[in-house]
C-alpha positions in Angstrom: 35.1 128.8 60.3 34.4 132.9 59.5 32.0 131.7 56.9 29.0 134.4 56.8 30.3 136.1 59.6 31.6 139.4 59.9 35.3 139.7 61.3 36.9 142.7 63.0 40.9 142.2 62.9 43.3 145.0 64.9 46.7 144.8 64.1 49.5 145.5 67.1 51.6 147.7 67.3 52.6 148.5 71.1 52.0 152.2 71.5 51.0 153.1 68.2 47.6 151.1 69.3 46.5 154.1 71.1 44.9 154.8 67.7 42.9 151.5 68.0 41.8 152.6 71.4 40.4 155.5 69.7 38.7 153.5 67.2 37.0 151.2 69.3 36.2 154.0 71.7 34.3 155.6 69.0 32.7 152.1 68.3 31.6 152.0 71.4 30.3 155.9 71.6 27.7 154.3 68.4 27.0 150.7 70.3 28.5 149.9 66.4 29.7 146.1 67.3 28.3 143.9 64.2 31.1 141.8 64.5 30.7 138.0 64.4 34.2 137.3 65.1 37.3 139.1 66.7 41.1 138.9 65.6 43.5 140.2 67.9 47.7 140.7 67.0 50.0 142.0 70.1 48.5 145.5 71.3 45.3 144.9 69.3 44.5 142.5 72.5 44.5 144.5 74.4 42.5 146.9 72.8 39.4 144.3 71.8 39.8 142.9 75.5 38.5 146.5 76.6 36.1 146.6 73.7 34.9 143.3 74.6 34.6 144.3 78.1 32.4 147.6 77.7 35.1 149.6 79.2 35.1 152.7 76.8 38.1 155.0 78.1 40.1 152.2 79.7 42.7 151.0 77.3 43.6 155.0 76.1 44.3 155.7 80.2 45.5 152.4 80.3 48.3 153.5 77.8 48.9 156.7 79.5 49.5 155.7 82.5 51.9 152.9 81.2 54.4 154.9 79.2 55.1 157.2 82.7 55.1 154.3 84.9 58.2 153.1 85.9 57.2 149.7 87.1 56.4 148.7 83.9 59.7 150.8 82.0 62.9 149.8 83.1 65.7 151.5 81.4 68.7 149.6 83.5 66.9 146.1 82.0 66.9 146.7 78.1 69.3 144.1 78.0 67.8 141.7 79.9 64.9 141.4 80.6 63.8 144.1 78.3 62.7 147.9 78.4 59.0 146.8 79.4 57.9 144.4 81.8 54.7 142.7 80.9 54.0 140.8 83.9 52.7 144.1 85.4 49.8 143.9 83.0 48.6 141.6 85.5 48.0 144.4 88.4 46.9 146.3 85.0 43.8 144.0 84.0 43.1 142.7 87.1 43.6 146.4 89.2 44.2 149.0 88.2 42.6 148.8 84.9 40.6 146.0 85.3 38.8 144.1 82.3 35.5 142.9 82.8 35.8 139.3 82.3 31.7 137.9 82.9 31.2 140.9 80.2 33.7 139.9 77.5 32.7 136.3 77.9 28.6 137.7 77.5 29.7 139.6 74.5 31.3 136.5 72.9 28.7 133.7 73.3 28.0 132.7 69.9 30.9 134.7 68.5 34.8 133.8 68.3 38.2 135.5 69.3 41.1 134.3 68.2 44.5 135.9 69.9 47.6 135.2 67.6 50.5 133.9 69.0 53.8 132.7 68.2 55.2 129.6 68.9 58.6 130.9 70.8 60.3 127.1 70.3 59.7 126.9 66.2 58.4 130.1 65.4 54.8 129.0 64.1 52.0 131.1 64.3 49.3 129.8 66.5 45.7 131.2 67.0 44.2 130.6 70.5 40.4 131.3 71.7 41.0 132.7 75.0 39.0 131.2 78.5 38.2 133.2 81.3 41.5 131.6 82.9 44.3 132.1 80.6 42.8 135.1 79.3 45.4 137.7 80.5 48.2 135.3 80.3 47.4 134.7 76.6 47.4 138.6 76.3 50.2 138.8 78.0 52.0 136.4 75.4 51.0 138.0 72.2 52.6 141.2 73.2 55.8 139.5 74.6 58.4 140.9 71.6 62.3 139.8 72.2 64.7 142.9 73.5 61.2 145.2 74.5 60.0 142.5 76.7 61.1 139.5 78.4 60.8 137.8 74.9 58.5 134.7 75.8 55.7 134.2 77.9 54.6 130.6 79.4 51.2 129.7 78.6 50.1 126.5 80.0 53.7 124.5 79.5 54.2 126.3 76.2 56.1 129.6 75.7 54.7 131.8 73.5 55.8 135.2 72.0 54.5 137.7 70.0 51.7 137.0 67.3 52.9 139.9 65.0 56.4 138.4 64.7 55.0 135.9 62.4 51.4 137.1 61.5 51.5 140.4 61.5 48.2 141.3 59.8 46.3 137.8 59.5 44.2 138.5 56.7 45.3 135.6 54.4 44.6 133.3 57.6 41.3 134.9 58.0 40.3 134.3 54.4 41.8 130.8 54.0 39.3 130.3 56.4 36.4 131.5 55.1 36.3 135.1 56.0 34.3 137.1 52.7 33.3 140.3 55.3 36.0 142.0 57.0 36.6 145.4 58.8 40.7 145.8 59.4 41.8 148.4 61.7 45.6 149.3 61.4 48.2 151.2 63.0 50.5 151.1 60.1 49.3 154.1 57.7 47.8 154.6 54.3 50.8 154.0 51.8 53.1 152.3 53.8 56.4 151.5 52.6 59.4 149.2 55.1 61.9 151.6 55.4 65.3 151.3 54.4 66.7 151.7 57.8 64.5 149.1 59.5 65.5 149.2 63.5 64.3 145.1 63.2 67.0 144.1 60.9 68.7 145.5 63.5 67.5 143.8 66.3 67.3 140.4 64.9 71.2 140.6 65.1 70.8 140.9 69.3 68.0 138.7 69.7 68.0 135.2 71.8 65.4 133.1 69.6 65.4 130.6 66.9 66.4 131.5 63.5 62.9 131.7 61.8 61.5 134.3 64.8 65.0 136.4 63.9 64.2 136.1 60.3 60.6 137.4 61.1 61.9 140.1 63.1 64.0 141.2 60.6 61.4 141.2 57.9 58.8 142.3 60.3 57.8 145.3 58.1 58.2 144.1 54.4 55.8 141.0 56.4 53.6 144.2 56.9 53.5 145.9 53.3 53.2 141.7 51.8 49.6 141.0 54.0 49.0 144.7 52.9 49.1 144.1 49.4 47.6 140.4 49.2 44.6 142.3 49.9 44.5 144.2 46.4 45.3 140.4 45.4 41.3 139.3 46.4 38.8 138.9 44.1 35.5 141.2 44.3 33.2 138.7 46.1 35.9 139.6 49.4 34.8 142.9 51.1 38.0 144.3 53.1 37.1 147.4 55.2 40.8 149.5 56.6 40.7 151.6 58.9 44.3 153.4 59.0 46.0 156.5 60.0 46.6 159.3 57.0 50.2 159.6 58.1 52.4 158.0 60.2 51.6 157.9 63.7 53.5 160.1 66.5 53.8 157.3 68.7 56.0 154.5 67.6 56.2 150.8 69.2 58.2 152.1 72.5 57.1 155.6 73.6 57.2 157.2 76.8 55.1 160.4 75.6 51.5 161.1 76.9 51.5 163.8 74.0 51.8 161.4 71.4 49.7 159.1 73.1 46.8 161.3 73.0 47.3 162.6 69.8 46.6 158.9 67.9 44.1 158.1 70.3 42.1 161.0 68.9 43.2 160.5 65.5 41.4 157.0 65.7 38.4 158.1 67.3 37.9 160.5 64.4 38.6 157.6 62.1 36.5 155.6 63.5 33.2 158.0 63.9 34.0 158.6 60.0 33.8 155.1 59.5 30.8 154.5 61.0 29.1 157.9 59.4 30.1 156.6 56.1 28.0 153.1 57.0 25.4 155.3 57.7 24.8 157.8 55.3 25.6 155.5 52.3 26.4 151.7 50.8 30.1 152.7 49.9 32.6 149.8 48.3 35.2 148.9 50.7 38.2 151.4 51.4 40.6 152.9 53.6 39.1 155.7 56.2 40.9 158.0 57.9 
């Protein structure tokens, strides 16, 4: 499947993918898209369906606008039907912040994009190429995370939720399948450890879902630090790119700050214009930049 191509993965992260916005903002400043093939978890979506689209700008105002919004955060529904309503990301990609859709599908003939998905009735991850149709619903879906959101999103006659809860980072999937070139870009930061409070153990006690997708949610972050290290796992002949915040990020997976917000977003631009400097001004072995 990714055999001789080269595949860009963004892992989610709700708002904390503000630094992806700045990332593939400053791919798009350098025209720098060598990608053969696009892997998208939760947020990151979002963020490649307005890389995708040409839209440099859109995804960072996008998130601004969001967080202050308060038809898509509603405090008096955290308990049921979560603190963020997805289904306005329909008036956001179609409206207000629209994507362009013949664009994306120029930029992809010849190329894949897979959006990853959970399977809300057994808790298997799925990995769907998107069509111009179900597009935003498949978005839409991999973003959908139990207590934050509604918790499921019908695709189809399916309900899907989101593609982080059980694939967090697909790397292994991506290499199982072929994938020797890869450029990661994640919101998780260099040296990250799960903490020992984890607000997901926590949540997995509240959730209404199956019991693998509450055992995911509760392991959500040691899932993280595991894909992390399979990657130190892979022999030579795999090139692995990161792309990851120094530190931890200001904005976390439910923020309501345009501060923090634009903080990350330019925090990943610079990471990303280093990144692409580095391609330039030498062959360098694969690493994290910052």
């Amino acid at each position: 499947m990714f055999e001789n191509k080269k595949v860009l993965i963004l892992e989610g992260g709700g708002f904390k993918t503000s630094f992806s916005a700045g990332v593939m903002d400053a791919f798009q400043m350098q025209s720098h898209n060598p990608f053969d093939s696009y892997i998208g978890v939760s947020g990151g979506c979002i963020a490649l369906s307005y890389f995708l689209s040409k839209k440099y700008g859109f995804f960072y105002q996008c998130m601004r606008t969001l967080c202050q919004d308060d038809r898509f955060v509603k405090y008096t529904k955290a308990f049921s039907e979560g603190l963020m309503n997805l289904d306005f990301f329909y008036d956001i990609a179609y409206k207000e912040f629209p994507f362009d859709f013949d664009q994306a599908m120029k930029e992809l003939e010849g190329k894949d994009y897979y959006i990853v998905l959970t399977n809300s009735s057994d808790g298997s991850t799925e990995f769907h190429q998107p069509t111009r149709e179900n597009w935003v619903d498949l978005t839409i879906a991999a973003s959908t995370v139990p207590m934050l959101t509604k918790g499921k999103h019908l695709v189809g006659d399916i309900h899907y939720s989101d593609g982080g809860i059980s694939d967090p980072i697909p790397i292994k999937w991506a290499v199982d399948n072929g994938a020797t070139d890869i450029v990661l870009v994640r919101t998780t930061h260099h040296n990250f450890k799960p903490s020992m409070l984890r607000p997901e153990y926590f949540a997995s006690k509240f959730i209404r879902a199956n019991d693998k997708i509450k055992t995911d949610v509760e392991n959500f972050q040691i899932k993280i630090k595991e894909s992390i290290d399979y990657i130190d796992t892979l022999p030579s002949n795999i090139k692995i790119d990161q792309i990851a915040p120094e530190f931890v990020l200001n904005s976390n997976i439910f923020t309501n700050s345009v501060k923090n917000i634009e903080l990350d977003y330019r925090t990943g631009l610079q990471s990303g214009l280093n990144y692409i400097h580095s391609l330039q001004s030498e062959k360098i072995p694969s690493k994290t930049h910052q």
